[in-house]
C-alpha positions in Angstrom: -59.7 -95.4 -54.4 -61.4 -92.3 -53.1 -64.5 -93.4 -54.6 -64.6 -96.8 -53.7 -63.5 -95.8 -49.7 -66.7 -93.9 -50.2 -68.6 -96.8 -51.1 -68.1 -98.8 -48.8 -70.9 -97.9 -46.1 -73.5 -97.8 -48.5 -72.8 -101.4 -49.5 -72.9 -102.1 -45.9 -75.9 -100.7 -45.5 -77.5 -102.8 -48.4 -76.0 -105.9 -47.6 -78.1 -105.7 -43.9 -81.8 -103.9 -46.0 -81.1 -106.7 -48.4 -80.1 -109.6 -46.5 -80.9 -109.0 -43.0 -77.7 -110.2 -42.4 -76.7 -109.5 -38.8 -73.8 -107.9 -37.7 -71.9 -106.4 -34.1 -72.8 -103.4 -33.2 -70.4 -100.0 -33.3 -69.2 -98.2 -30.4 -68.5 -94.6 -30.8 -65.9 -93.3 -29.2 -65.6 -91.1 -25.7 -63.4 -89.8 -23.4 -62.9 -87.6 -19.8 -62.6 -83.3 -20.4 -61.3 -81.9 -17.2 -62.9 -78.4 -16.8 -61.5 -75.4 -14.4 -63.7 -73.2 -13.1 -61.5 -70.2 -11.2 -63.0 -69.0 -8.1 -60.7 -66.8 -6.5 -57.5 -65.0 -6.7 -56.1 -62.7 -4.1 -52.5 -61.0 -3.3 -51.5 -60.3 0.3 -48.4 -57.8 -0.2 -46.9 -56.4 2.8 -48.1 -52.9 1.2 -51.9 -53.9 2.3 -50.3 -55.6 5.9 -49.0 -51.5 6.3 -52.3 -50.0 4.8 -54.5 -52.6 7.5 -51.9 -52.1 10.6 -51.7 -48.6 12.0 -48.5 -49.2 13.8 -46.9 -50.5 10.6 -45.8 -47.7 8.2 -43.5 -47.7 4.8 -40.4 -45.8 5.3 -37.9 -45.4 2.6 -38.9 -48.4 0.9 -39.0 -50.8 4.3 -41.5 -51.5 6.3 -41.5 -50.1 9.7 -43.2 -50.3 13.3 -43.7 -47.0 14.1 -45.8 -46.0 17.4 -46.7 -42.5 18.1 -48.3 -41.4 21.9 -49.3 -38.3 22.7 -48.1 -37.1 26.2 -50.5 -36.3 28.2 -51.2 -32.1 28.5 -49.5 -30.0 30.8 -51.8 -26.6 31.4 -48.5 -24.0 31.9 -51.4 -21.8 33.5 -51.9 -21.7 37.2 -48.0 -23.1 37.4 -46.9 -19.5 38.2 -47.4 -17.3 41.4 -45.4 -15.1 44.0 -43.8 -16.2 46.9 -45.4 -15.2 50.2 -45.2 -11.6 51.4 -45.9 -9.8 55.0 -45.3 -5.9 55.2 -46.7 -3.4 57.0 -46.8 0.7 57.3 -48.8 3.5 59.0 -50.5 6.4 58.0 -50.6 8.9 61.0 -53.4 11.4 62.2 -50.9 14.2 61.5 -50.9 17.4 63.3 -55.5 18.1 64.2 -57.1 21.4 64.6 -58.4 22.5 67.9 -61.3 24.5 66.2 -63.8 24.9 69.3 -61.6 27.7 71.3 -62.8 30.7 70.6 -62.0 34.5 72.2 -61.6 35.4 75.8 -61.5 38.9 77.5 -60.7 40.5 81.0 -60.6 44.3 82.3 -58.5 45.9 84.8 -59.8 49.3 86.0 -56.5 51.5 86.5 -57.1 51.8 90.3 -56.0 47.6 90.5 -52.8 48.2 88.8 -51.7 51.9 89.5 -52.1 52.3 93.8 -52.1 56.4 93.4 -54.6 56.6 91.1 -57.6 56.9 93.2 -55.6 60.5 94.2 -56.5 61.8 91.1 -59.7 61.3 90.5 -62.3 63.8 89.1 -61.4 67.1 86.1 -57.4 66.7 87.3 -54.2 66.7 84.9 -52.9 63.5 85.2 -48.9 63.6 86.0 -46.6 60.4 84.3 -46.9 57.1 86.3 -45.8 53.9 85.7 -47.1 50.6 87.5 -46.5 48.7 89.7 -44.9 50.8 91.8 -41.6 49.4 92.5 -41.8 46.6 95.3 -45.5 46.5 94.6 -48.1 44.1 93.4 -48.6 43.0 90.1 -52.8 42.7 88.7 -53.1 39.6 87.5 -56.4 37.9 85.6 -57.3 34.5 84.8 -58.9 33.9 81.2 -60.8 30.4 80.3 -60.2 29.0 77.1 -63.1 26.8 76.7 -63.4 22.9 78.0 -62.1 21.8 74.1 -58.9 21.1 75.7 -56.9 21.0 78.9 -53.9 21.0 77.1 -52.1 21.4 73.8 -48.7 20.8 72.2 -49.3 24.0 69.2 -48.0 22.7 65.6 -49.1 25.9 64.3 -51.0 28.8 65.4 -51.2 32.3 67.0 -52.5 33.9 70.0 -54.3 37.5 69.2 -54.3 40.0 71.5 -56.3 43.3 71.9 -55.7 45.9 74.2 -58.5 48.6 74.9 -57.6 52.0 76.5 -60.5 53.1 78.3 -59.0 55.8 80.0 -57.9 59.8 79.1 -54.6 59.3 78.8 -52.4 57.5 76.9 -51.3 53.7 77.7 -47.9 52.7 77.8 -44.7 55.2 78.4 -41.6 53.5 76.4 -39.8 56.8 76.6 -39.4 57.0 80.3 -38.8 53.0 80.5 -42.6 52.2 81.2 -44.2 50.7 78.3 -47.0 48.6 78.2 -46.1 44.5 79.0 -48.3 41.9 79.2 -47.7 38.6 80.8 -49.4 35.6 79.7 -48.6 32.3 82.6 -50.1 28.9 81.1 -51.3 26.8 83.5 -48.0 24.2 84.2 -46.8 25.0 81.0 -44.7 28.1 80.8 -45.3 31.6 79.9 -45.5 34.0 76.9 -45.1 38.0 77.2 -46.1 40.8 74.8 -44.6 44.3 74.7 -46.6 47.2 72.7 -43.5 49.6 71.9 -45.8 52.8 71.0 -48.3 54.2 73.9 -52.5 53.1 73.3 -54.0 56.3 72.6 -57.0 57.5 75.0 -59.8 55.6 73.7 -58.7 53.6 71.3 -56.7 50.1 70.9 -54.1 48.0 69.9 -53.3 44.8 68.6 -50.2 42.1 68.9 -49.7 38.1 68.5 -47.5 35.7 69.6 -46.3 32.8 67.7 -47.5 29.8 69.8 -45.5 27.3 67.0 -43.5 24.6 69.6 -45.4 25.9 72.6 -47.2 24.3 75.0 -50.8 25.7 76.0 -53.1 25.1 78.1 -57.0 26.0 78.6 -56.4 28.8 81.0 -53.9 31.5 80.6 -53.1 34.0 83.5 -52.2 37.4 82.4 -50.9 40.4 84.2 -49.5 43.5 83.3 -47.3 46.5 83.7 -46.9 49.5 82.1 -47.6 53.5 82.5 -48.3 56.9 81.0 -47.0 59.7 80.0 -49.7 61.5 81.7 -52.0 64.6 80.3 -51.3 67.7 79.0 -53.9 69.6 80.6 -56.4 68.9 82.8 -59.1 65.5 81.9 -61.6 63.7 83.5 -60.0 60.9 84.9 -61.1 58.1 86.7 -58.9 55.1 89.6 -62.3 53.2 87.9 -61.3 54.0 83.9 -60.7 50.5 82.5 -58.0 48.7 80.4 -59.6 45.5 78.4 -57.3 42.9 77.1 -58.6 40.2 74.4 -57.2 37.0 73.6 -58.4 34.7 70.3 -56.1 31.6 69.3 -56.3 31.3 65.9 -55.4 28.5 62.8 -54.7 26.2 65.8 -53.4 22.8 65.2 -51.5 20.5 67.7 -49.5 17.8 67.7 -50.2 16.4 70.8 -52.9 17.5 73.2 -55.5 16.0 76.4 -58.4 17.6 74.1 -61.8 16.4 73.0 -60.7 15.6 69.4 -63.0 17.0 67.2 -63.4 14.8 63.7 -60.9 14.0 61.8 -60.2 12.2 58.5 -57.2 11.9 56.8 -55.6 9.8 54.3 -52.1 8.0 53.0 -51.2 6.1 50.4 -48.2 3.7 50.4 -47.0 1.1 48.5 -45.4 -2.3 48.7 -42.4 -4.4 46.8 -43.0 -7.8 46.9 -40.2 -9.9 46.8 -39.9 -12.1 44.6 -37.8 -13.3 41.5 -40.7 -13.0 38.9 -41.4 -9.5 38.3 -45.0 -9.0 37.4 -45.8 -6.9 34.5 -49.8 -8.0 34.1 -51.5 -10.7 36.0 -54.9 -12.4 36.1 -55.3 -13.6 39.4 -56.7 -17.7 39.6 -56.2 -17.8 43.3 -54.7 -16.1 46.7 -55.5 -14.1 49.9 -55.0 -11.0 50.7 -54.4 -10.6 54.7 -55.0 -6.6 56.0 -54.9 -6.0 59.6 -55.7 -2.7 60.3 -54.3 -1.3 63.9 -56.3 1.7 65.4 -53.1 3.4 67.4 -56.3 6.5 68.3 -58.3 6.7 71.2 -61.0 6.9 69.7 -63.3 4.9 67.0 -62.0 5.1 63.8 -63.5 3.9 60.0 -61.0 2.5 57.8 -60.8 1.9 54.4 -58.2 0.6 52.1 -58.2 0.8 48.4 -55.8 0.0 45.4 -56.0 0.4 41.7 -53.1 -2.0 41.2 -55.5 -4.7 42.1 -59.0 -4.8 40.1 -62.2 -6.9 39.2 -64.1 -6.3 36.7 -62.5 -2.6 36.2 -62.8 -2.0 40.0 -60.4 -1.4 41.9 -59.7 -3.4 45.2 -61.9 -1.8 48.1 -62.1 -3.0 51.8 -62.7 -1.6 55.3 -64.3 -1.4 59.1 -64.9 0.3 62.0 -62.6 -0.2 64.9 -62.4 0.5 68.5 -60.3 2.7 70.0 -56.3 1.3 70.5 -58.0 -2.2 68.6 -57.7 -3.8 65.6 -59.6 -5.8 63.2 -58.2 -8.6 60.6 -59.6 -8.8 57.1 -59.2 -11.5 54.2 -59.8 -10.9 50.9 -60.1 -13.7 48.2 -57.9 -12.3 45.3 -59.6 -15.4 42.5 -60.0 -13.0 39.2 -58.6 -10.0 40.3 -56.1 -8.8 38.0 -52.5 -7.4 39.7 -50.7 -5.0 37.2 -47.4 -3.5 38.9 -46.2 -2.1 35.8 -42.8 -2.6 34.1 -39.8 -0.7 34.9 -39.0 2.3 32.4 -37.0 1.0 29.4 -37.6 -3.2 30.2 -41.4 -3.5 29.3 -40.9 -7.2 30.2 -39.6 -6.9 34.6 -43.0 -5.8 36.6 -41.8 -3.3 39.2 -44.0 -5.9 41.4 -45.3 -2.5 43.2 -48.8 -2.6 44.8 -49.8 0.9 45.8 -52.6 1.2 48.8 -54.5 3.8 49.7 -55.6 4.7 53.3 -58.4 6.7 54.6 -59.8 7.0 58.0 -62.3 8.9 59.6 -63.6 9.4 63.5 -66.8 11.1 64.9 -64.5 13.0 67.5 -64.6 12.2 71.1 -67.2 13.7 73.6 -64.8 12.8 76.5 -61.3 14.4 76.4 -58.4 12.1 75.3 -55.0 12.0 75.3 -54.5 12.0 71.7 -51.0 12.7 69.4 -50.4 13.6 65.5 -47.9 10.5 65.7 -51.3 8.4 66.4 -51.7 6.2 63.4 -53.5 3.2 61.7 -51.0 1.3 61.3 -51.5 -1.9 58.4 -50.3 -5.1 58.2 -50.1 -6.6 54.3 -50.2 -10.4 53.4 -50.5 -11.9 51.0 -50.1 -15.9 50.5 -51.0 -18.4 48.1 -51.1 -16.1 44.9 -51.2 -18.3 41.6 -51.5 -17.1 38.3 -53.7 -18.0 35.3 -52.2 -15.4 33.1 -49.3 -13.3 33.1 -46.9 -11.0 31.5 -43.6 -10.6 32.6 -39.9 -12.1 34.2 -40.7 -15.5 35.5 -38.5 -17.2 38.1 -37.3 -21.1 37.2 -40.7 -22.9 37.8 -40.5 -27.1 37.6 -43.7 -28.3 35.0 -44.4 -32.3 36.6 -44.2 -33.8 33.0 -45.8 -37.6 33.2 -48.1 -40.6 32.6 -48.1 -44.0 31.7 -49.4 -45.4 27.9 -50.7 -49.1 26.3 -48.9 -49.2 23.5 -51.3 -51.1 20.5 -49.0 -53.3 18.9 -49.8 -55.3 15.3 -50.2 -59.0 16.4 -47.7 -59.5 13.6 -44.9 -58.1 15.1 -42.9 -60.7 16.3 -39.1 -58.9 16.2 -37.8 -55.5 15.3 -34.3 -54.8 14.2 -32.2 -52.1 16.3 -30.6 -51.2 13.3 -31.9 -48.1 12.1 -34.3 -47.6 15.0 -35.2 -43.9 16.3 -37.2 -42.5 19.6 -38.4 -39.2 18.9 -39.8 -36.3 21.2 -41.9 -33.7 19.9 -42.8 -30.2 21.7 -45.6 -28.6 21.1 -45.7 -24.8 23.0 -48.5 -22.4 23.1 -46.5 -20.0 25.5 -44.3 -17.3 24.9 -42.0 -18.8 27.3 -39.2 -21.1 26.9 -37.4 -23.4 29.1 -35.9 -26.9 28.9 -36.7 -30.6 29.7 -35.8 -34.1 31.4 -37.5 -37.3 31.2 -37.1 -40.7 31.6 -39.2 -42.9 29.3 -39.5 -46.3 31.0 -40.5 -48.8 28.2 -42.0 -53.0 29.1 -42.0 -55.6 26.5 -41.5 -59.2 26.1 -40.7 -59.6 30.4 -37.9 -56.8 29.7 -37.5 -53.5 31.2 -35.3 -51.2 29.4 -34.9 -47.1 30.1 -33.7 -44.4 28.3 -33.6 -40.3 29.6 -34.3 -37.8 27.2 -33.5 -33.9 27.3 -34.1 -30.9 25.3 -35.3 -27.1 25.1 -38.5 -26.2 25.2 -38.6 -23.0 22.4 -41.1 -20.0 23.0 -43.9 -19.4 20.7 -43.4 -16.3 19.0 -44.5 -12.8 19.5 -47.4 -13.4 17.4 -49.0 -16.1 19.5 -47.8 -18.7 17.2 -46.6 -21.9 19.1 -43.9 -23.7 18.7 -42.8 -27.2 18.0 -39.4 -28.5 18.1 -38.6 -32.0 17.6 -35.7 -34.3 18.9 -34.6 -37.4 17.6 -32.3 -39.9 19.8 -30.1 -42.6 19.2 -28.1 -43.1 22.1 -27.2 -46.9 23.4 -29.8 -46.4 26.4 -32.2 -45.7 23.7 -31.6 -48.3 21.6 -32.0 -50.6 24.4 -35.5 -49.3 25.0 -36.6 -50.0 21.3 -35.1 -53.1 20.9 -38.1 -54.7 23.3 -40.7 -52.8 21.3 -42.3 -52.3 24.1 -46.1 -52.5 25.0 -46.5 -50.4 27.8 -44.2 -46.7 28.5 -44.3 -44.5 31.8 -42.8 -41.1 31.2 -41.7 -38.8 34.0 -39.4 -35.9 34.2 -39.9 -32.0 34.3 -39.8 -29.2 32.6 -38.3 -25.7 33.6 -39.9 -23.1 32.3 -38.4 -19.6 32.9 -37.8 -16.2 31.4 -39.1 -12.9 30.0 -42.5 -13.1 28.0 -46.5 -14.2 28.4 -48.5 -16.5 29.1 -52.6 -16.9 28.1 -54.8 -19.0 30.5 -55.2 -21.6 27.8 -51.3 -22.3 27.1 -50.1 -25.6 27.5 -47.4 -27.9 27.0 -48.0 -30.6 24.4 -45.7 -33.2 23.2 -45.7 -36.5 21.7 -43.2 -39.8 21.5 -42.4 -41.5 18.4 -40.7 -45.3 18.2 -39.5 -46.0 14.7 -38.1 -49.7 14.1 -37.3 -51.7 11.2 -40.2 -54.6 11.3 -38.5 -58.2 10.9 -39.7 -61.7 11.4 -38.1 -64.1 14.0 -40.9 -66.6 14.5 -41.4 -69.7 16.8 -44.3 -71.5 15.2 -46.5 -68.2 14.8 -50.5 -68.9 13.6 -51.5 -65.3 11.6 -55.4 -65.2 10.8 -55.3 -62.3 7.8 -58.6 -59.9 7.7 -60.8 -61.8 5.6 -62.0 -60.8 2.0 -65.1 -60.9 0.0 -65.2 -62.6 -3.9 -67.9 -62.9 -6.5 -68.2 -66.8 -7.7 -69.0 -66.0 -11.6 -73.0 -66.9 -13.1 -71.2 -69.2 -15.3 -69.3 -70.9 -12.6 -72.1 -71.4 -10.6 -74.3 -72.8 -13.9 -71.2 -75.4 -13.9 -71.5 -76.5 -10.5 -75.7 -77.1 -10.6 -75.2 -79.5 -14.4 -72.3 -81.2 -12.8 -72.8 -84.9 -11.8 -69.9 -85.9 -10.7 -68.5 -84.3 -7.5 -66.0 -81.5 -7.6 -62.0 -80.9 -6.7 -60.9 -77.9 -5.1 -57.0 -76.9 -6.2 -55.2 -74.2 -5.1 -52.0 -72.9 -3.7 -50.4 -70.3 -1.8 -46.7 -68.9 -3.6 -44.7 -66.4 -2.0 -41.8 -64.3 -2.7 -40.9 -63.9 0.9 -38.4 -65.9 3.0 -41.2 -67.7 5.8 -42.1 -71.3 5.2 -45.3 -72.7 7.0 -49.1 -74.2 6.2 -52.4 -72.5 5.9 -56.2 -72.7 5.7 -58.6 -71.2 4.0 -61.8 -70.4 5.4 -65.1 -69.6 3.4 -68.0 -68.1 5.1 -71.2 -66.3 3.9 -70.3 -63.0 6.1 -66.8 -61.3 7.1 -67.9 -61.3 10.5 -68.2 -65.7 10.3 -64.8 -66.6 8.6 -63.2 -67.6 11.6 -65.8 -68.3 14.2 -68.7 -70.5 11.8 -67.0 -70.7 8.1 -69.5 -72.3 6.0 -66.4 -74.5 4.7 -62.9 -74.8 5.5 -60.6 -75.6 2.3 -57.8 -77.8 3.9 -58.5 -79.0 7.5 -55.8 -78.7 10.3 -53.5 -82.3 10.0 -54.0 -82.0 6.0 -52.4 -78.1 6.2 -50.7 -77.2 2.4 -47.4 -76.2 2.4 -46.0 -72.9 1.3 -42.5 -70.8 1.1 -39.3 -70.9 -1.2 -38.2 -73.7 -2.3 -41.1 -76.1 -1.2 -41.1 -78.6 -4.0 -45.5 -78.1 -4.4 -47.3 -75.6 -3.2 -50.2 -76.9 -5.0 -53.3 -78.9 -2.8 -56.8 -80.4 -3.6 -59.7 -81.2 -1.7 -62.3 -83.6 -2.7 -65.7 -81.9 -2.8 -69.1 -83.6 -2.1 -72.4 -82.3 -3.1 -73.5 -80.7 -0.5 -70.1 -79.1 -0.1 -70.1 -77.7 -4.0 -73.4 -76.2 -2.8 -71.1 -73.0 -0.7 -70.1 -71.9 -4.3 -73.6 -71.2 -5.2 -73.8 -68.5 -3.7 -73.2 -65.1 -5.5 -70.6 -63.5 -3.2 -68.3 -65.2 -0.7 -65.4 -64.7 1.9 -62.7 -66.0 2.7 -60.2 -65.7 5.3 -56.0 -67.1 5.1 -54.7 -68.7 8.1 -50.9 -68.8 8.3 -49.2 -71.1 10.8 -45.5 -70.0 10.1 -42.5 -72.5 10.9 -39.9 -71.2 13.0 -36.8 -69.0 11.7 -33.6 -69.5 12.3 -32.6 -66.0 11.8 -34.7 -62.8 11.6 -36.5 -62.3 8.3 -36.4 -58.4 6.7 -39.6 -57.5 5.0 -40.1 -55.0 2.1 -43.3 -53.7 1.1 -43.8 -55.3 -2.5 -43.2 -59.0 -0.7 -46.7 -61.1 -1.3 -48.9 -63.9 -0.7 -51.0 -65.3 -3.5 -53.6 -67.2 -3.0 -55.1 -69.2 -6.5 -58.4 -71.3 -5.9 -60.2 -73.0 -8.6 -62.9 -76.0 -9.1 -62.1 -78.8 -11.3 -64.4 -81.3 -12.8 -64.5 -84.2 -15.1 -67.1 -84.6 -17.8 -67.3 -87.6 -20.5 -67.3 -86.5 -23.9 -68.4 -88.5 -27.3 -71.0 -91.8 -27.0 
């Protein structure tokens, strides 16, 4: 049977050669392939939605908002100075020399102060005498001092006198009650008297002094004397006209007060100053301040003043000012203190409390007066200290509670996705950042806006000193109060901060210190949507060589299937947007998949997820192209409660061209 089945065309085929017989033709058979051609695959996962969104982050397995603002800077230099101080003190003249009065000299011949002596003139021996006779006359002469002075009130000093014998017999008889006395009257101011307890010798001299300490002097001294002798042995030549010379030299004088013409002068003082304050000053650079010095001439005469201080320097200098100024005026200086440094020192055994001592230096100097004056050792330049407005921009030492304005207001950039957040689990956390070796502590209140809500929360903390080594600190605080939940639960787009800080204590600060800080809100990201359109960041694909030789033999138009298939509890439509550039997807796609009142559905539990669109020619032409991209557009329904979101949930979008071709006859 084989055989014969076998047979059977070739008898066929002789039957029509043989016979020409005619017969119906054959149809061969045919039928429709349908050929896919994929074209795209892409996963959305919330992982990518995280890695694209700053403000989205992946804590502990959940997705998070999380927004981080740095505070604005606080400089922590220039914040510190010293409260205002006024003080004043004098340096006086001190007790002056009178160094112009020089010696003085007068003679009495023995005739003026003996009456008898013109008796025994000529080769005679000379019997004892003493003078004035009783009820008689005293010799008196008047010496000049000099016009230096008129008067003087002596600090120190001595009055020399010299007493010449000029005659042959001895001066001066203490044994028989007469010896030798002189009297020295100062003109209106008292008198002085010197008594020589051994006889002058014939010819020769003697000296004495008197202490003229506490006494008041004056330029022209009176002196008399009285006295005798013991007389001669024999006989001498002896004279009424044989003299007696008396010398007087002040010497080493100074006064304390005196109507004089005050020869120059200069003298100096040095004081110092404790300014009151609370910081104590250790080391200082100075940013900015005035130093007030009014300098008061109490002399009565010119006077060049100069006022120095190595507490206060520039550049290694120390501080240096002065003038001239009148007699009995004054004259007002300010100084500009910007870069000097003030360095007080620290008390012994607490290197950290400045004694806040400024030590001056006085030093004037006058010409001396041509004219007498009235002048007094308790004369003085007398100096008034200010000094206002001092602000530091370094410093080392105690530092007295000082208020830090902490503030500003922040845009907050929120994800567009963000819809709701969940309080649960949320956080607000402050971090400090501190440069300076000084501590303190803190209160603000961070004022957040979002959604047309207003919520506030006040925040406080310490503020921890860097470290001996320079190192800052940072110290961070993390709250959860109710007023702080309230403030994250609006996730809000716009914060104000304002508070201070209090920064006080024992350590340093460096001109470039500052204050840093920033605020972080942490909140579990949900969805709560009301009809929500999302537009994801578009996406480039390559349309395979062999896919694209498909598309140019087809005949027949093309269908485009696809589908979007979740794992994540939102239900909604889409688009899908195909454009030669990233930059066109949404605002001139070459071609848009599914057009808005034909949307495909997507989500759990919709029954198909699949759609098609019927492709013309001109439209399969988009697909020719080598590279393409394509953007999703999500228009969410609304939720009735919030939806939680984990990182590995995903969109997948499958896209693939189908066509039919007839296969067989």
């Amino acid at each position: 049977m084989r055989k014969l089945a076998f047979l059977y065309p070739i008898v066929a085929l002789a039957c029509l050669v043989a016979f020409g017989c005619s017969l119906e033709p054959f149809d061969m058979p045919s039928w429709d392939v349908e050929i896919n051609l994929p074209v795209l695959t892409e996963d959305y996962t919330f992982q990518d939605l995280a890695a694209d969104e700053e403000a989205i982050k992946v804590v502990s397995d959940s997705l998070c908002v999380e927004i981080t603002e740095a505070l604005t800077e606080v400089d922590l230099a220039g914040r510190f100075g010293l409260a205002p101080y006024e003080g004043e003190f004098g340096a006086r003249i001190g007790a002056f020399e009178v160094t112009a009065v020089g010696s003085a000299a007068v003679s009495f011949t023995i005739g003026e102060v003996w009456e008898d002596a013109a008796a025994f003139s000529g080769h005679v021996q000379v019997p004892p005498f003493c003078f004035p006779a009783p009820g008689g006359a005293t010799a008196s002469r008047t010496i000049d001092l000099g016009d230096d002075f008129v008067w003087a009130e002596v600090e120190s000093g001595v009055l020399g006198i010299t007493v010449e014998n000029g005659m042959q017999v001895p001066l001066g008889d203490p044994s028989r009650g007469c010896p030798l006395v002189l009297r020295l009257d100062w003109w209106g101011a008292g008198s002085d008297s010197v008594a020589f307890d051994e006889p002058v010798p014939p010819g020769e001299s003697a000296g004495a002094w008197i202490d003229l300490a506490g006494r008041t002097i004056s330029n022209s001294v009176t002196i008399s004397l009285r006295g005798g002798s013991p007389g001669s042995e024999g006989e001498v030549d002896f004279s009424y006209l044989d003299e007696i010379g008396i010398e007087v030299a002040p010497g080493g004088l100074t006064v304390s007060r005196a109507l004089a013409k005050l020869p120059a002068q200069a003298f100096e003082s040095e004081r110092s100053i404790i300014v009151e304050d609370s910081t104590r000053v250790v080391l200082a650079g100075i940013e900015s301040g005035t130093l007030a010095l009014t300098l008061f001439n109490g002399l009565p005469v010119e006077l060049t003043v100069g006022v120095t201080s190595d507490d206060l320097t520039r550049g290694g200098e120390p501080l240096a000012a002065g003038a001239d100024i009148p007699a009995l005026g004054q004259e007002a200086l300010e100084i500009d203190l910007s870069g000097y440094t003030l360095d007080t020192g620290a008390v012994p055994g607490d290197p950290w409390y400045g004694t806040n001592t400024v030590t001056f230096r006085v030093s004037a100097e006058t010409p001396g007066a041509t004219q007498h004056v009235e002048v007094a050792s308790t004369d003085s330049v007398r100096i008034v200290v200010g000094m206002r407005d001092v602000v530091f921009d370094r410093i080392t030492g105690t530092l007295k509670p000082t208020a830090v304005d902490i503030s500003g207001s922040y845009d907050l950039d929120l994800p567009d996705i963000c819809s709701a957040v969940s309080v649960s689990g949320a956080s607000l956390v402050l971090r400090i950042h501190n440069e300076a070796m000084i501590g303190g502590e803190f209160e603000v209140m961070v004022t957040g806006e979002g959604g047309g809500r207003v919520e506030s929360a006040t925040l406080t903390g310490a503020i921890v000193p860097a470290d001996l080594g320079g190192a800052p600190s940072e110290v961070e605080y993390e709250y959860d109060g109710g007023d702080v939940q309230d403030l994250v639960s609006i996730v809000p787009d716009r914060i104000e901060v304002e508070g201070e800080a209090t920064v006080q204590g024992r350590g340093r600060i460096y001109g470039t210190d500052a204050l840093r800080g920033d605020l972080t809100i942490t909140v579990p990201l949900v969805f709560e949507v009301e009809g929500d359109t999302v537009r994801l960041d578009a996406r480039g694909f390559d349309i395979p060589e062999e896919v694209r030789d498909e598309i140019r033999d087809a005949a027949r138009d093309m269908v485009f299937r696809g589908g979007l298939v979740t794992d994540f509890d939102l239900r909604g439509a889409f688009n899908v947007y195909l454009a030669a550039d990233s930059a066109a997807v949404y605002t001139a796609p070459l071609l848009s998949i599914a057009e808005p009142g034909g949307l495909a559905r997507f989500g759990a539990g919709v029954a198909d997820n699949e759609f098609e669109v019927h492709l013309d020619r001109e439209s399969l032409e988009v697909f020719l192209r080598e590279r393409l991209y394509m953007g999703l557009e999500v228009i969410l329904d609304p939720t009735e409660t919030p939806v939680t979101a984990r990182p590995d949930n995903y969109l997948r979008l499958e896209g693939r061209l189908c066509l039919v071709r007839r296969m067989g006859s």
